[in-house]
PLY file of the C-alpha trace (Angstrom):
ply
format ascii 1.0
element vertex 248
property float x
property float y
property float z
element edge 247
property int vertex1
property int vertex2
end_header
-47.65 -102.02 54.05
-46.50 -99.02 51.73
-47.93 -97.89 49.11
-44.89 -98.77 46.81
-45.05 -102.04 48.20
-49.08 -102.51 46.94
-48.25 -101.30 43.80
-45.99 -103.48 43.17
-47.64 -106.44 44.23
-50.91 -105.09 41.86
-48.48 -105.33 39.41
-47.65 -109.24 40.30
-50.43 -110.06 40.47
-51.87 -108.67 37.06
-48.78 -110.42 35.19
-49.82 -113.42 36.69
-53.48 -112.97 36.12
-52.49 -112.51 32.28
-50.09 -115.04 31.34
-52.44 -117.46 32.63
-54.88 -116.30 30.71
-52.99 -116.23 27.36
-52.10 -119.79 28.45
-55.85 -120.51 28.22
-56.51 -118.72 24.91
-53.17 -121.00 23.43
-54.99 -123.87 25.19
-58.65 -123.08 23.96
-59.84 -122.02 27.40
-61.49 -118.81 26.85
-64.14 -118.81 28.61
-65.28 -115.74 30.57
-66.56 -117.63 33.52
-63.31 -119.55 33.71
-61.52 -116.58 33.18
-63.50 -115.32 36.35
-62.23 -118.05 38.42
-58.46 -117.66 37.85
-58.90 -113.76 38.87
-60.23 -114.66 41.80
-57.51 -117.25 42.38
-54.57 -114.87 41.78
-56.61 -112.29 43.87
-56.25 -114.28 46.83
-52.54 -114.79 46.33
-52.20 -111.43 46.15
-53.95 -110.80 49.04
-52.20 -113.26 51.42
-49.01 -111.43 50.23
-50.03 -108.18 51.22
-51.13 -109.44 54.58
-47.88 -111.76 55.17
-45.36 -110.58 57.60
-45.31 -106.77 57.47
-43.18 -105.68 60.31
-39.59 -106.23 61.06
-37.06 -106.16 64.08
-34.22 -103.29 63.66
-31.96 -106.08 63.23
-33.74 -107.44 60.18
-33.84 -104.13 58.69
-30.46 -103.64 59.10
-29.48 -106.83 57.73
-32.07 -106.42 54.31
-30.14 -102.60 54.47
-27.13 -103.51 53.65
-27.68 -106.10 50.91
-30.17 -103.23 49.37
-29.26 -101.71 46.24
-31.48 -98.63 47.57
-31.83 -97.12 50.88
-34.96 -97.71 52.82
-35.82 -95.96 56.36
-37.14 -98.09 58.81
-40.19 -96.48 61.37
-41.18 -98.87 64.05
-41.39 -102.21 62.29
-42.13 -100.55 59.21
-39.63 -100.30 55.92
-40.45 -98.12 54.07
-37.82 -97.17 50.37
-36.77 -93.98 49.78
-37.81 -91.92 46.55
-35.07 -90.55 44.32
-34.30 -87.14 44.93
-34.91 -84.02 42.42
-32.21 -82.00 40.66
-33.11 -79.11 43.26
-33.02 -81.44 46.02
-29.57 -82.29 45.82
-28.33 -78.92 44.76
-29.33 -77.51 47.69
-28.34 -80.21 50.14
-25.03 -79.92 48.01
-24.84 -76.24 48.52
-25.39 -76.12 52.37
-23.27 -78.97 53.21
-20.04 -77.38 51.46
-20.64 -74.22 52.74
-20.67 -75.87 56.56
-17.48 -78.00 55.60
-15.29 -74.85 54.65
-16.46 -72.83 57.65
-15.98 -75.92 59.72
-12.79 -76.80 58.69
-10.34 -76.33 61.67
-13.18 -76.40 64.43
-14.97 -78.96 66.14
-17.88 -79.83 63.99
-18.26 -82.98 61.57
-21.11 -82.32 58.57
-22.47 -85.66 56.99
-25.23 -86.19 54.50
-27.55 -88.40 52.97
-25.05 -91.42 53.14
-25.19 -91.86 56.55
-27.92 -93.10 58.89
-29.70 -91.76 62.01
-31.11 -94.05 64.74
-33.86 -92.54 66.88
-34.00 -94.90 70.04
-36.93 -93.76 71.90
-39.38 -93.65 68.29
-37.81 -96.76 66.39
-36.32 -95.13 63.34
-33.20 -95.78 61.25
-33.62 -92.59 58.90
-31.34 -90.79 56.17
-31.46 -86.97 56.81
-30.42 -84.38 54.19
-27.62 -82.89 56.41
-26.41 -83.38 59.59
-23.90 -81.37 61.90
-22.18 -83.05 64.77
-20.34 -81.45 67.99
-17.15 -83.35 69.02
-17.26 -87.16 69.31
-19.20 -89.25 66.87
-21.29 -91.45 68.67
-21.47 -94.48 66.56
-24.85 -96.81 67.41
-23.46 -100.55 68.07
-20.07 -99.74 66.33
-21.45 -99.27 63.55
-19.48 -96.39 61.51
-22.82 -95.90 59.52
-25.21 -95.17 62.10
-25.12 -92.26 64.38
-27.12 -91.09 67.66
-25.85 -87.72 68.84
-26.77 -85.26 65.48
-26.77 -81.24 66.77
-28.15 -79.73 63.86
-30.55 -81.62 60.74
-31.26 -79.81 57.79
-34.08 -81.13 55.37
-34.91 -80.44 52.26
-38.65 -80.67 51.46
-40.93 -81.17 48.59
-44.46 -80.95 48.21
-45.03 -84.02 49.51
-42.87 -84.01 52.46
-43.10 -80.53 53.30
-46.21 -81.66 56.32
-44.34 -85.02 57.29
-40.63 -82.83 57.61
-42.48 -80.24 59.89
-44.42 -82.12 62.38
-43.63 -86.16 62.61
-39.71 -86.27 61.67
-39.08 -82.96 64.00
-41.40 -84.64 66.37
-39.01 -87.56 66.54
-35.87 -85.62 66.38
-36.88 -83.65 68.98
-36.47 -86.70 71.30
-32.73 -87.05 70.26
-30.96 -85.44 73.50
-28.47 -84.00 71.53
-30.65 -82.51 68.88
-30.39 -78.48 68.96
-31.73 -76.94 65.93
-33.43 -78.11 63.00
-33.94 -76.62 59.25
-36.65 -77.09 56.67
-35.63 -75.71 52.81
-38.28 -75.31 50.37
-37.06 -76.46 46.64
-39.76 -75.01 44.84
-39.18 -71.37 46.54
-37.47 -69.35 48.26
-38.21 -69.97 51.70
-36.44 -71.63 54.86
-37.90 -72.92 58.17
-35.66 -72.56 61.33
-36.39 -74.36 64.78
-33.89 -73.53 67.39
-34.03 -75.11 71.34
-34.36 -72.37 73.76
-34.96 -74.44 76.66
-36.12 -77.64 77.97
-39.19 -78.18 75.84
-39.04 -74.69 74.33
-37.97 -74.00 70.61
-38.35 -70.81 68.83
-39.72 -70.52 65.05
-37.86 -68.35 62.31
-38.83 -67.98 58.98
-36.80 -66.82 55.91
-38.04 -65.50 52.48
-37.16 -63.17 49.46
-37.04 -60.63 51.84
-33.81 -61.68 53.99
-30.30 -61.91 52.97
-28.43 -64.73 54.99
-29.58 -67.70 57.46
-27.24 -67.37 60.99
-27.45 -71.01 62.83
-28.55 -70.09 66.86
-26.62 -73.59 68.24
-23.27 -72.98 65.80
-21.24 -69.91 64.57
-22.49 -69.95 61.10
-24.03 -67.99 58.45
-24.74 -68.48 54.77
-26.81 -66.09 52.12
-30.13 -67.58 50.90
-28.08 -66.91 47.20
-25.38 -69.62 48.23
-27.97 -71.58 49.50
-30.09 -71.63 46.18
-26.83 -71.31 43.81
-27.86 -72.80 40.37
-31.28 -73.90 41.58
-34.03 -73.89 39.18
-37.41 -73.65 40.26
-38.77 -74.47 37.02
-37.04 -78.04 37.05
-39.20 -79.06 39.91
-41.96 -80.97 38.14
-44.99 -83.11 39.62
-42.85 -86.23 39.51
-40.08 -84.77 41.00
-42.63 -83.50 43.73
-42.65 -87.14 45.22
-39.80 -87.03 47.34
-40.32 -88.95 50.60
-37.80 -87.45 52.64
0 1
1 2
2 3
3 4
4 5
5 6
6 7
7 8
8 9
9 10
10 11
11 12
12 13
13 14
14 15
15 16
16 17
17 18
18 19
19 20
20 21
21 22
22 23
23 24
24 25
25 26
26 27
27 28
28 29
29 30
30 31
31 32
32 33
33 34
34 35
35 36
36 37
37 38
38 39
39 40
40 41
41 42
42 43
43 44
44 45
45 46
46 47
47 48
48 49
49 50
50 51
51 52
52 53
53 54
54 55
55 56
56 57
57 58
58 59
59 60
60 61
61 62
62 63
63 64
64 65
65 66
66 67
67 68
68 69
69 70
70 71
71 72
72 73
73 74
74 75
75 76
76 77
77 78
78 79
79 80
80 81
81 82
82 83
83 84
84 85
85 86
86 87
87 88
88 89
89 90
90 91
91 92
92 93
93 94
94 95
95 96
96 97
97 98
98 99
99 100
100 101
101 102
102 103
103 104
104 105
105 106
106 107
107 108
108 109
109 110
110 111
111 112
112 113
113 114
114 115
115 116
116 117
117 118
118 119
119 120
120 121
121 122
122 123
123 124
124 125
125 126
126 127
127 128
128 129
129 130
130 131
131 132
132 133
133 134
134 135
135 136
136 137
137 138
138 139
139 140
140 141
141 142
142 143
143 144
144 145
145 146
146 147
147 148
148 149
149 150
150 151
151 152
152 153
153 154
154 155
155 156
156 157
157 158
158 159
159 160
160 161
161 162
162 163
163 164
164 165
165 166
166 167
167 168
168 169
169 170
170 171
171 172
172 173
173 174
174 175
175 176
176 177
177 178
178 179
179 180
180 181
181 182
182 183
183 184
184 185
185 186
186 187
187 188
188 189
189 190
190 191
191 192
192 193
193 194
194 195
195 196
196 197
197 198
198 199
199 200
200 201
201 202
202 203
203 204
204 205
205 206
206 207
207 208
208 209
209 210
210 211
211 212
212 213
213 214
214 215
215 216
216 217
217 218
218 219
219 220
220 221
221 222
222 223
223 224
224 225
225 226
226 227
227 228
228 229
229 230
230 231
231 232
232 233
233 234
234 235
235 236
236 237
237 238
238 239
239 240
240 241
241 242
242 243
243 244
244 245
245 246
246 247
């Protein structure tokens, strides 16, 4: 169960908690003991809620997905709903993607963002990431012209909270994707870029960018962009704690 999925049970269960109890006080039931009572009632609603049926069949997700007004991901039974996304967030994602779409534009590379999903076969996910590059054919997962399986390149943009979960457990699970060449983690409180490139068969090599450099080059693609395109009319200072909360 997620933790956006408690809270807003809590929250169901504490409006229910108080309307019966300002029934009670319109009644003349005010008793504390009484009062006692219906807590624990509601608590135990609340409680067989949270421990109702908390995992799902990709099928299921898929089906709840596409009535959703919001995305969710889906991780092994698990769904889990996406946070919104900072100014910063999408400037950059913005910024990178348009870049790869003019260089791309009369070779063999399709560039796709947030809007379309990811399935992971081997780890169970359905996932949204930031940017994704694709050599030659699309390969669509069960004809389904919103899913794809054969990414080359995924580029992530990562917050505070993300920044440990984009490193290790999503490149841990893109890592299985055969496909899968080179991946890129962008810092949107900083200047500063993570770049994880496939050498071999279980071998990647580790570059990082700062300050200090001028321009990211892509090791799997002909491409190259300045770390000022990258961060055009991004403003640290709009990156608050809120903001911070991105999930992915």
């Amino acid at each position: 169960m997620n933790e956006a999925h408690l809270r807003g049970l809590c929250k169901r269960f504490w409006g229910l908690y108080i309307m019966q109890a300002l029934r009670l006080e319109v009644w003349g039931y005010t008793n504390e003991a009484h009062l006692r009572g219906l807590c624990k009632r509601f608590w135990s609603l609340y409680i067989m809620q949270v421990t109702e049926k908390q995992y799902y069949s990709p099928e299921e997700y898929l089906a709840r997905e596409d009535a959703a007004e919001y995305k969710s991901e889906y991780i092994d039974g698990e769904i889990i709903p996406l946070n919104g996304k900072s100014t910063n967030h999408n400037q950059i994602a913005g910024n990178f993607s348009a870049a790869l779409n003019f260089a791309f534009k009369t070779q063999d590379y399709e560039v796709f963002m947030s809007d379309v999903r990811l399935w992971i076969p081997q780890a169970r996910i359905y996932t949204y990431p930031n940017v994704m590059i694709v050599a030659g054919e699309l390969e669509y997962f069960n004809n389904r012209t919103d899913t794809i399986t054969n990414p080359k390149i995924i580029i992530e943009v990562s917050s505070d909270s993300s920044e440990g979960y984009d490193r290790e457990g999503k490149f841990e699970f893109y890592r299985t994707i055969p496909s899968f060449e080179e991946y890129l983690l962008i810092d949107q409180t900083k200047i500063y870029v993570e770049q994880y490139s496939k050498t071999g068969n279980k071998r990647w090599s580790f570059r990082e960018y700062d300050v200090e450099d001028e321009a990211i080059a892509l090791a799997s693609v002909q491409f190259e962009i300045s770390l000022e395109d990258v961060y055009n009319k991004v403003k640290f200072a709009a990156v608050t704690e809120g903001e911070s909360a991105d999930a992915t």
